[in-house]
matplotlib code that plots the C-alpha trace (Angstrom):
import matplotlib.pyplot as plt

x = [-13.1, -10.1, -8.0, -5.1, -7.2, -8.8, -5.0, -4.8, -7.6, -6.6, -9.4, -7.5, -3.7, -4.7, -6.7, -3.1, -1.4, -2.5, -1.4, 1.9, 2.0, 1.0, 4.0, 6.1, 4.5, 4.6, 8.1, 9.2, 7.0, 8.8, 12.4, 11.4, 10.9, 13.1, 16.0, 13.7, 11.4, 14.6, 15.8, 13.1, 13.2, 17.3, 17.8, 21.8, 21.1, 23.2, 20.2, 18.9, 21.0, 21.0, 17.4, 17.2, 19.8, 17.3, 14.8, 15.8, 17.5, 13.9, 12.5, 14.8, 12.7, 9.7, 8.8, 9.3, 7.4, 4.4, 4.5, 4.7, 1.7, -0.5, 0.2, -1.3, -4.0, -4.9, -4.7, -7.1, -9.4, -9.1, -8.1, -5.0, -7.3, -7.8, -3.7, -3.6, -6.3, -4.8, -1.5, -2.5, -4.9, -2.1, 0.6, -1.9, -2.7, 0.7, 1.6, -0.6, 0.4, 4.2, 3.0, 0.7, 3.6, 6.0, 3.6, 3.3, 6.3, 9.2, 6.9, 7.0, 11.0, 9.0, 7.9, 10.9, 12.4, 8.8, 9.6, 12.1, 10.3, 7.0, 9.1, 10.7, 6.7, 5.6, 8.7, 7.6, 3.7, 4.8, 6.2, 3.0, 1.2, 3.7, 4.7, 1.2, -0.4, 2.2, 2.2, -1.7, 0.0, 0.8, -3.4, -3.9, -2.5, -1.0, 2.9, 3.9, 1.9, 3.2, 5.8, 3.2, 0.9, 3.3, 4.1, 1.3, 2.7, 6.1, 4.3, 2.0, 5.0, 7.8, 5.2, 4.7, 9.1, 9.2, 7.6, 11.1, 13.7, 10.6, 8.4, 10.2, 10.1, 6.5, 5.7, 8.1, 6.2, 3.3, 4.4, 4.5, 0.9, -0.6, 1.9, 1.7, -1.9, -1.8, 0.2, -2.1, -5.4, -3.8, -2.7, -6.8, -7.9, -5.7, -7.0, -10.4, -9.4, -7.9, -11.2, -13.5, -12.0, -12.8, -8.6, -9.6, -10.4, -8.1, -7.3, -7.5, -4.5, -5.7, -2.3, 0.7, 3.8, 6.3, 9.8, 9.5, 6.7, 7.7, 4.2, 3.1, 4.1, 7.7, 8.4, 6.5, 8.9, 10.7, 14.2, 16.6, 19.0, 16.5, 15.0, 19.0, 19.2, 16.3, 17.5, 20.9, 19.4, 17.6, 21.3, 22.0, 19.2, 19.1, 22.5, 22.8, 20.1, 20.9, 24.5, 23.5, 20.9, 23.6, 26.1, 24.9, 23.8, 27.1, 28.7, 26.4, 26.9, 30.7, 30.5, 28.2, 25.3, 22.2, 19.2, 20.3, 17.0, 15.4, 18.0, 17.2, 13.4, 14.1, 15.1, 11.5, 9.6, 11.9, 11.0, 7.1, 6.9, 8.8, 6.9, 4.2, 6.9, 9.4, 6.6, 5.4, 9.3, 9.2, 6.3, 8.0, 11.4, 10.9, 11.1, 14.9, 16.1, 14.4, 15.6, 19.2, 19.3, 17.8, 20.5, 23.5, 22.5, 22.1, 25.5, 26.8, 25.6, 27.1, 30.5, 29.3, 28.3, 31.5, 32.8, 32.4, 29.0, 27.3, 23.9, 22.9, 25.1, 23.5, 20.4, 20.8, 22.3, 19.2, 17.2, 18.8, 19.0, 15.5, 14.5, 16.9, 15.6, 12.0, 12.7, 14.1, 11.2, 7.9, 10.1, 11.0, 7.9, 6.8, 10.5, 10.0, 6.4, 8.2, 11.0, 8.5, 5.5, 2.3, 0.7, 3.9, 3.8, 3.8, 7.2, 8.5, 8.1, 9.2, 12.4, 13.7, 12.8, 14.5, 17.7, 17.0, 16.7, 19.4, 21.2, 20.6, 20.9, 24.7, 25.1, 24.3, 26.1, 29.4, 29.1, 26.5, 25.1, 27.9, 29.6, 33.6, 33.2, 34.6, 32.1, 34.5, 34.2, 30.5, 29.5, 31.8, 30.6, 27.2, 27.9, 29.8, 26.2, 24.1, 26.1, 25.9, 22.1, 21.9, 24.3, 21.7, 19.0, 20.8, 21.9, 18.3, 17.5, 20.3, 19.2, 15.7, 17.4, 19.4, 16.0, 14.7]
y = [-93.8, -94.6, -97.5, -95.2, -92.6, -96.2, -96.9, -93.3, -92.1, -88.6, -86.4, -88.0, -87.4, -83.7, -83.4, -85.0, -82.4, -79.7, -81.3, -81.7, -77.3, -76.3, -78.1, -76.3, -72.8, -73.1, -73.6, -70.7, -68.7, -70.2, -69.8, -66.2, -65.0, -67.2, -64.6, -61.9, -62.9, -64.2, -60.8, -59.0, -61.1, -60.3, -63.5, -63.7, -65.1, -68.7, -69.6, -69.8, -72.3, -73.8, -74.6, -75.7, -78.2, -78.9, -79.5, -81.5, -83.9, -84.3, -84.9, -87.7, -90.1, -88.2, -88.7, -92.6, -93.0, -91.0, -92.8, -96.1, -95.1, -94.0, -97.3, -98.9, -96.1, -97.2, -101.1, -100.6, -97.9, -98.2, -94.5, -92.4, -89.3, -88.5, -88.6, -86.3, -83.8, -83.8, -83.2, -80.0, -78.3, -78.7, -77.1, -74.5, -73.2, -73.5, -71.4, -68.5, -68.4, -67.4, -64.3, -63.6, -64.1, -61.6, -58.9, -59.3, -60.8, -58.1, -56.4, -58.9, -60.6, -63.3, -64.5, -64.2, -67.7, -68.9, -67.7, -70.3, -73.0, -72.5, -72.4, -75.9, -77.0, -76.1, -78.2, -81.1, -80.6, -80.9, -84.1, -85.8, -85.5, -85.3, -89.1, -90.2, -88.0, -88.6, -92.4, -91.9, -91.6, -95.9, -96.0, -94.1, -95.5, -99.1, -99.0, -98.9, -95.6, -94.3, -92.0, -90.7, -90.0, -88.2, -86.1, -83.5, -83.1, -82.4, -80.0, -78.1, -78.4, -76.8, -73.8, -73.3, -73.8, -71.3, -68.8, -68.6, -67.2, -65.1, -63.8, -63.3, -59.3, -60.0, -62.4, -60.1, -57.2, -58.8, -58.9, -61.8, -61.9, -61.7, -63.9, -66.8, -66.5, -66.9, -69.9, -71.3, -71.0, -73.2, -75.8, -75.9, -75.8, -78.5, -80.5, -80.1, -80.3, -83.9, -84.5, -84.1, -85.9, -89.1, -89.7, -93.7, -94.4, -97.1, -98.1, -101.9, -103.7, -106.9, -105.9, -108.4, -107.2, -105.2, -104.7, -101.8, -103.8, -106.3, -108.1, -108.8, -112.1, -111.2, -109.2, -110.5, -108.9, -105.2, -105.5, -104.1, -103.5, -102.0, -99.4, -98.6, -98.1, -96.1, -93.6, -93.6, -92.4, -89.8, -88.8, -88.1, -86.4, -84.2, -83.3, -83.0, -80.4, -78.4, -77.6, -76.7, -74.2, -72.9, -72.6, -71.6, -69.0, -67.8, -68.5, -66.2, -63.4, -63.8, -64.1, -60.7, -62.9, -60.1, -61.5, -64.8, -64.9, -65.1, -68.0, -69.7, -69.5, -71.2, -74.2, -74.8, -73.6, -76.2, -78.6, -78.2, -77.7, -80.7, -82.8, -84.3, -85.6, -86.6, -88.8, -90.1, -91.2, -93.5, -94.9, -96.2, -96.5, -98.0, -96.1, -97.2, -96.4, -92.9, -92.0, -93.2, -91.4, -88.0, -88.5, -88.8, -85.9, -84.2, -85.0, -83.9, -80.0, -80.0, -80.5, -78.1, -75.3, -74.5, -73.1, -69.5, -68.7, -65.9, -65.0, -67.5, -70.5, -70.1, -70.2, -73.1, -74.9, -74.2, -75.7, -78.6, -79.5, -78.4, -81.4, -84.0, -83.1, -84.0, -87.9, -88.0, -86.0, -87.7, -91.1, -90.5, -91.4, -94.6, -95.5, -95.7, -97.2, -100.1, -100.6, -102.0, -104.2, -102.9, -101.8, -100.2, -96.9, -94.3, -95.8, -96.2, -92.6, -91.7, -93.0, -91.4, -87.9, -89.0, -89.4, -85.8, -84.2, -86.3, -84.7, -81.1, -81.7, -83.3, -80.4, -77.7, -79.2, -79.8, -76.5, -74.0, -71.8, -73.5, -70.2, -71.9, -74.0, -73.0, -72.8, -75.8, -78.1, -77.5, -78.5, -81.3, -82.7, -82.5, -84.3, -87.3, -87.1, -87.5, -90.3, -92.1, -91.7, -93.2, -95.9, -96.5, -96.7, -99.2, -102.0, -101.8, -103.7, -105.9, -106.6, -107.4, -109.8, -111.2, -111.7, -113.4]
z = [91.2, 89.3, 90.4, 91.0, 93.2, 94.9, 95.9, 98.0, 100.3, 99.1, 101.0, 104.5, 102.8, 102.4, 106.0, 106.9, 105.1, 107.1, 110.1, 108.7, 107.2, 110.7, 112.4, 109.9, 110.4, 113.9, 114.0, 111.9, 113.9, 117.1, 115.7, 114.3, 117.5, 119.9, 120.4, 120.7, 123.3, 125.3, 125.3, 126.0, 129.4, 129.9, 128.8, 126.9, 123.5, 124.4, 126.1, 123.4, 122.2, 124.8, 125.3, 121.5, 122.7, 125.3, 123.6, 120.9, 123.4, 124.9, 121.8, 121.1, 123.8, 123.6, 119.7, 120.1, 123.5, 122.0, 118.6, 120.5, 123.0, 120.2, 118.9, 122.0, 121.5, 117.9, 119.3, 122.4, 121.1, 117.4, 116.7, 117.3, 116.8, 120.8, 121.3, 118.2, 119.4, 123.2, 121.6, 119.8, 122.2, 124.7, 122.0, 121.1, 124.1, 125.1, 121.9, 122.7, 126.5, 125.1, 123.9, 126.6, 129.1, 126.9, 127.7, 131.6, 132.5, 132.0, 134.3, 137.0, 138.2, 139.8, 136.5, 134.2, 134.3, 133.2, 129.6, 129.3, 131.1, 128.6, 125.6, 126.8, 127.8, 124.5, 122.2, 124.5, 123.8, 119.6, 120.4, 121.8, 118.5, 115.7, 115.4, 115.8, 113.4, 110.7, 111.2, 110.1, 106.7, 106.7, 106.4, 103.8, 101.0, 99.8, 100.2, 97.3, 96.8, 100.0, 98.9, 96.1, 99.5, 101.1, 98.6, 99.7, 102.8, 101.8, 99.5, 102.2, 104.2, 102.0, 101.2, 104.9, 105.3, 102.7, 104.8, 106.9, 104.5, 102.0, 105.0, 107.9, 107.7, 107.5, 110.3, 112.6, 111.8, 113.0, 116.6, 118.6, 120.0, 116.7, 115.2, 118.3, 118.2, 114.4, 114.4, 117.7, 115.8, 112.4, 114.6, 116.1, 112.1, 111.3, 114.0, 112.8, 109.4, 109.9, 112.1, 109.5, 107.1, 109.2, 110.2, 111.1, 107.4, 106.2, 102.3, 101.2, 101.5, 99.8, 97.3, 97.5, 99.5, 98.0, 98.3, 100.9, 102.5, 104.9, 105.6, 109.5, 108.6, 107.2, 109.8, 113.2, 116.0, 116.1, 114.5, 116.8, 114.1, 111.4, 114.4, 114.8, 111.1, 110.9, 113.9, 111.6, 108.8, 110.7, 111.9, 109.1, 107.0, 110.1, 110.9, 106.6, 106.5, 109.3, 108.4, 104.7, 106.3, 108.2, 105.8, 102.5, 103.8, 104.9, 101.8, 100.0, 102.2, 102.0, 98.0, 97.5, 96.6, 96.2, 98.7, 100.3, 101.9, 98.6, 97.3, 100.5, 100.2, 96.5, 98.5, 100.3, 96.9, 95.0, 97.4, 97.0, 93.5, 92.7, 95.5, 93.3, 90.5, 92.8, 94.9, 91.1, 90.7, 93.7, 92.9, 89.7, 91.2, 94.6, 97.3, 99.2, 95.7, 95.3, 99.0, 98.0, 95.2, 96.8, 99.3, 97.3, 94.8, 97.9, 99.5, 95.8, 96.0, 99.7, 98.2, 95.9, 97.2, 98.4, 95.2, 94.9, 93.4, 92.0, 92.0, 89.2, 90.3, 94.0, 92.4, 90.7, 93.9, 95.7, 92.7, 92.8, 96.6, 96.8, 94.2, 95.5, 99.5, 97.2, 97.0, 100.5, 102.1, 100.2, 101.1, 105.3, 106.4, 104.1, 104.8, 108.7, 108.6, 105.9, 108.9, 111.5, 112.1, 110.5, 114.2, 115.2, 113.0, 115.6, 117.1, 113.6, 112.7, 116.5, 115.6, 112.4, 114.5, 116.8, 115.0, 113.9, 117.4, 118.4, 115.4, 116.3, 120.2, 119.7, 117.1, 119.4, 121.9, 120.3, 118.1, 119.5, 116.0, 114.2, 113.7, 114.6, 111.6, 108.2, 104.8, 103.7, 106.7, 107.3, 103.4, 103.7, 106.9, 105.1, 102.4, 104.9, 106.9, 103.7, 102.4, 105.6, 106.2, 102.2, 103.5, 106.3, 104.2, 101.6, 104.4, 105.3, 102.4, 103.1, 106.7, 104.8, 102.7, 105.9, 107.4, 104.6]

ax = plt.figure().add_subplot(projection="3d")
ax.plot(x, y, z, "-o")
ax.set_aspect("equal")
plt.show()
């Protein structure tokens, strides 16, 4: 074994990995169909909105209280595995009862407010699992390799994104009890995937601290402030993200821009491909800087992508968000596990997605689908939310230094 493979237990990273591309696959199945199984129950489509804004305002306090009790979990059993496997069997077999219910319930009055109510159970059952398995990530690699780590998942992740925008004729034409039950039976193989890799395996950390690694002993107690920073950045990645997936689109359509799906679908692809280098980069760079510096490219093609493009210009737009969103993706995670104590993972990672369901719950709330604001204010209010999750990131090292 090679002294840079001896830094990363790779074999868990990848079983990891497919933890990570079944969340995403999941949800694009789930927001594929959303409207349409609302409808089919007589359901208006605000609901829809509205229980989006539902359930990301539940996530915000679920996904720290289940990262912080699988941190008990790892401390009094010595494994986070159970909470992960509970999590998923419940979201699975919640995921295959939505279809199952969309072919009885029309049928039957007394049933149709379950719809709703099992779509809400089901966001909450993704919660239980998603901070805890992710946090697994702080184990498998020293931290200064971390971002290099998590550069699979944004990988497996981006190809499974990808499948929005470039398959979505596809996965509709599937129907939604072949498509549920799909998406049910990869979240069980990724599961047993991450089971068989042996998920408690942990990396040697006899390696001095670095600069993104605040030892047990730097850091002893939860900093208030950094966990407030952390949310912040979260904000604003999430807030960031989700009004360039909302506009761009638009602006495309308005300019004539031939398949906007297809320039869309360049952003995932973008996003995988450049993964690998982009976790390499960190590695070398440091990982605040590398998160900063995806940040504030990204904040740049916001402001950008405002200016009428063809097909070649929107292309190129997507290329280069889809690298930038590279160094802040592979960097999130390591980022959050850096910003607490070393058995606090789970509540670390809780809280930066938290501060992106609190993003998209405020967001919802304030704007609905986001159609009442303008190309212009959307992409600028993007760029404003990516510069202030990269300021977030940067007083982090000053709090660091403050602490010191």
């Amino acid at each position: 074994m090679t002294q840079a493979s001896s830094r990363v237990l790779w074999l868990q990273v990848w079983g990891l990995a497919t933890v990570q591309g079944a969340i995403a696959l999941v949800w694009v199945v789930y927001n594929l169909y959303l409207l349409q199984l609302l409808n089919q129950f007589g359901f208006p489509a605000a609901l829809a909105t509205g229980l989006l804004i539902l359930e990301n305002g539940l996530a915000a306090i679920m996904e720290p209280l289940m990262g912080s009790l699988s941190d008990r979990s790892q401390r009094w059993i010595g494994s986070r595995f159970p909470f992960i496997a509970v999590g998923i069997i419940l979201s699975a077999t919640v995921f295959i009862a939505i279809p199952t219910l969309a072919v009885f319930g029309p049928h039957l009055q007394s049933l149709r407010w379950l719809m709703p109510i099992t779509l809400i159970a089901w966001a909450l059952a993704m919660t239980v699992f998603r901070s805890p398995a992710l946090s697994l990530l702080g184990r498998y690699a020293f931290t200064t390799n971390l971002p290099q780590a998590a550069s699979i998942l944004t990988l497996v992740g981006g190809l499974a994104g990808a499948l929005g925008p470039l398959a979505n004729g596809f996965i509709l034409s599937l129907g939604p009890m072949v498509a549920f039950t799909a998406g049910s039976f990869v979240l069980l193989a990724a599961a047993v995937a991450l089971r068989c890799v042996h998920p408690n395996q942990q990396v040697q950390t006899s390696q001095p601290d670095s600069e993104d690694a605040p030892s047990q002993k730097t850091r002893p107690r939860i900093s208030i402030a950094a966990l407030a920073l952390l949310m912040g950045t979260g904000i604003g990645v999430g807030l960031g993200f989700r009004l360039l997936m909302q506009n761009f689109p638009k602006i495309l359509v308005a300019q004539g821009v031939a398949q906007p799906n297809l320039i869309l679908g360049m952003i995932f692809v973008t996003l995988a491909l450049t993964a690998i280098p982009a976790g390499r980069l960190a590695t070398h760079w440091g990982n605040r800087i590398a998160i900063i510096a995806g940040l504030g490219a990204m904040a740049l093609v916001c402001s950008m992508m405002v200016l009428n493009p063809n097909s070649w210009i929107a292309g190129a737009i997507a290329i280069a968000f889809g690298a930038a969103f590279s160094l802040v993706s592979n960097g999130t995670i390591p980022f959050a596990l850096s910003m607490v104590p070393s058995d606090k993972g789970g509540l670390g990672t809780g809280m930066y997605f938290s501060g992106g369901a609190i993003a998209n719950s405020v967001f919802g709330s304030l704007f609905g689908t986001g159609d009442s604001l303008s190309p212009t204010v959307g992409g600028s209010v993007a760029a404003i939310a990516f510069a202030i999750a990269g300021l977030c990131v940067f007083a982090t090292s000053k709090l660091r230094t403050a602490n010191h």
